[in-house]
C-alpha positions as CSV (number, residue, x, y, z in Angstrom):
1,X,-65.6,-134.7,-52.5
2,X,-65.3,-136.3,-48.9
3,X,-62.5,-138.7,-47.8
4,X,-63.1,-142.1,-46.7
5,X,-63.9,-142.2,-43.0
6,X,-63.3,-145.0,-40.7
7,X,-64.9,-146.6,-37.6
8,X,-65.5,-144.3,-34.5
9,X,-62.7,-145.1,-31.8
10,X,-65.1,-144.8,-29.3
11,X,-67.7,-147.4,-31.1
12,X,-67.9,-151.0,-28.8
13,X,-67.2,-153.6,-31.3
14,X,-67.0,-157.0,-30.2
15,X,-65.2,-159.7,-31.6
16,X,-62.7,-162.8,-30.3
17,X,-59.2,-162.9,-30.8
18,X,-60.2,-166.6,-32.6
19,X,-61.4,-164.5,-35.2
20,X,-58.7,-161.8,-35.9
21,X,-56.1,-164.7,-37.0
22,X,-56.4,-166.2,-40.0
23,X,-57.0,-170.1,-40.1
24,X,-53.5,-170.5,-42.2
25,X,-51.4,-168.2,-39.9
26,X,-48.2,-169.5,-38.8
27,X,-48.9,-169.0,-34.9
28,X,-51.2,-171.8,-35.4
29,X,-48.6,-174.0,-36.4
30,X,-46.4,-172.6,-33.2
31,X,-49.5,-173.3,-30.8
32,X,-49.6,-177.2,-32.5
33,X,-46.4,-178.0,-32.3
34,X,-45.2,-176.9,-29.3
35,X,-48.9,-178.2,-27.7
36,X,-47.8,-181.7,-29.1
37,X,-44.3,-182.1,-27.9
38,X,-42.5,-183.3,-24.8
39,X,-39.9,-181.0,-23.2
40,X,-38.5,-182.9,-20.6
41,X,-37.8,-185.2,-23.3
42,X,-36.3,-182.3,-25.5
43,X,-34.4,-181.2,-21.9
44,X,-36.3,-178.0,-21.6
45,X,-35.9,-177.1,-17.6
46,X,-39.9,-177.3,-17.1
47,X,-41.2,-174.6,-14.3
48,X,-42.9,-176.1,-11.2
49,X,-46.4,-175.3,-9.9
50,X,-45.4,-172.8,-6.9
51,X,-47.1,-173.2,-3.8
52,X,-46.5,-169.9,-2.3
53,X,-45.5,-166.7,-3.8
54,X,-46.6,-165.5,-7.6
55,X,-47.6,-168.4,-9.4
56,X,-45.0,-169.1,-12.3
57,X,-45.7,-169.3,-16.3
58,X,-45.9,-172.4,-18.1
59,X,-42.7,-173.3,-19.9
60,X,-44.7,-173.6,-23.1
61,X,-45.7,-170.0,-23.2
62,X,-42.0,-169.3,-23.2
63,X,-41.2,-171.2,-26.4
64,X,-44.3,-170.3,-28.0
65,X,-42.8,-166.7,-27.6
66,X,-39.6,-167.4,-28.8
67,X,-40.8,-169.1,-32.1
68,X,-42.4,-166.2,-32.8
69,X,-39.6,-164.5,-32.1
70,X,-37.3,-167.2,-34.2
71,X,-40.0,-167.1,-37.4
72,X,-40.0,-163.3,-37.6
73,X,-36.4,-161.9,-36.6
74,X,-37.5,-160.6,-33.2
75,X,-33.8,-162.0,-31.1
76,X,-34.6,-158.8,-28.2
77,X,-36.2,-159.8,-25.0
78,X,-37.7,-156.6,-24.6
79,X,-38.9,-156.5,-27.7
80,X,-40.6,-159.8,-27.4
81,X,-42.2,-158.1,-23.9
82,X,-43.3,-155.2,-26.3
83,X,-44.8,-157.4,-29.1
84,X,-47.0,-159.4,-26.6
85,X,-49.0,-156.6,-25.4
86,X,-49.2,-154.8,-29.1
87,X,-49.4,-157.6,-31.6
88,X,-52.9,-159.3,-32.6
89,X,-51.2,-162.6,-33.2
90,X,-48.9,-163.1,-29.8
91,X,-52.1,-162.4,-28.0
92,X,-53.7,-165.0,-30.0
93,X,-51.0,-167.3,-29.3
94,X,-50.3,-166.2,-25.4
95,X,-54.1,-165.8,-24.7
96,X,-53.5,-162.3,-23.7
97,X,-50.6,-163.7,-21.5
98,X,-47.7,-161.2,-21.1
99,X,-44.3,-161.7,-19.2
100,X,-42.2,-159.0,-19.2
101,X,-38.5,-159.3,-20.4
102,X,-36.9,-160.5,-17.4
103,X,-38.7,-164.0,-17.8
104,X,-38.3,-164.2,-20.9
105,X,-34.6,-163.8,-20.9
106,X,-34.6,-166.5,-17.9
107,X,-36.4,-168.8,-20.0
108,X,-32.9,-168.4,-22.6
109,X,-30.3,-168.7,-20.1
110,X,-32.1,-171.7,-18.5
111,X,-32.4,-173.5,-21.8
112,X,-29.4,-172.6,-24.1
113,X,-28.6,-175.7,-25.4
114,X,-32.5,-177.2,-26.0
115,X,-33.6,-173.6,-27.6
116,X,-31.8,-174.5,-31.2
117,X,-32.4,-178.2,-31.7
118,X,-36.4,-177.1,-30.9
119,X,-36.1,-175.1,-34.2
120,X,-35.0,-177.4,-35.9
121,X,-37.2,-180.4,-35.1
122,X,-40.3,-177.7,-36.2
123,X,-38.4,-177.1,-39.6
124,X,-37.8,-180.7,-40.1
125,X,-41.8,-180.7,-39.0
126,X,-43.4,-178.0,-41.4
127,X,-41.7,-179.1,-44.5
């Protein structure tokens, strides 16, 4: 009797990231919510387009990664830096975007006091 065999490692398969999340995954709800939000009203501390020098990440991208964090008990930086190059569902929500820890420990020190009321307004939001 032979076992079940999978797909060749070395077989091209194409497909889009659009289709590897499900349509009622929570990332989506992360991506909408923070997409329709204002954080200079919330008093986020909003990164400026640089002129010189490596060009900065969007704010967004920072809170969209700490959701995900927030929604599935990731609190580590580094972890978070690990998760958006390995998971499926941060690159979905990133588009292939990944800062490495440093950043995304900035991004918590520069908004300590914003971070917890954002949960909030998306629990009040989702239920």
């Amino acid at each position: 009797m032979q076992h079940i065999s999978g797909i060749s490692r070395k077989q091209l398969q194409i497909s889009s990231l659009e289709d590897k999340i499900a349509s009622d995954n929570p990332v989506r709800f992360i991506e909408a919510f923070v997409e329709h939000i204002s954080l200079e009203a919330l008093g986020f501390t909003v990164q400026t387009i640089k002129s010189e020098g490596h060009s900065s990440f969007d704010t967004k991208l920072f809170l969209k990664i700490y959701l995900y964090g927030y929604l599935n008990g990731l609190r580590s930086s580094r972890k978070l830096e690990k998760e958006c190059i390995r998971n499926i569902e941060l690159q979905w929500l990133l588009e292939a975007i990944c800062p490495n820890y440093h950043s995304i420990s900035d991004f918590r020190k520069q908004n300590p006091a914003v971070i917890p009321k954002t949960t909030r307004i998306g629990a009040k939001r989702k239920s």
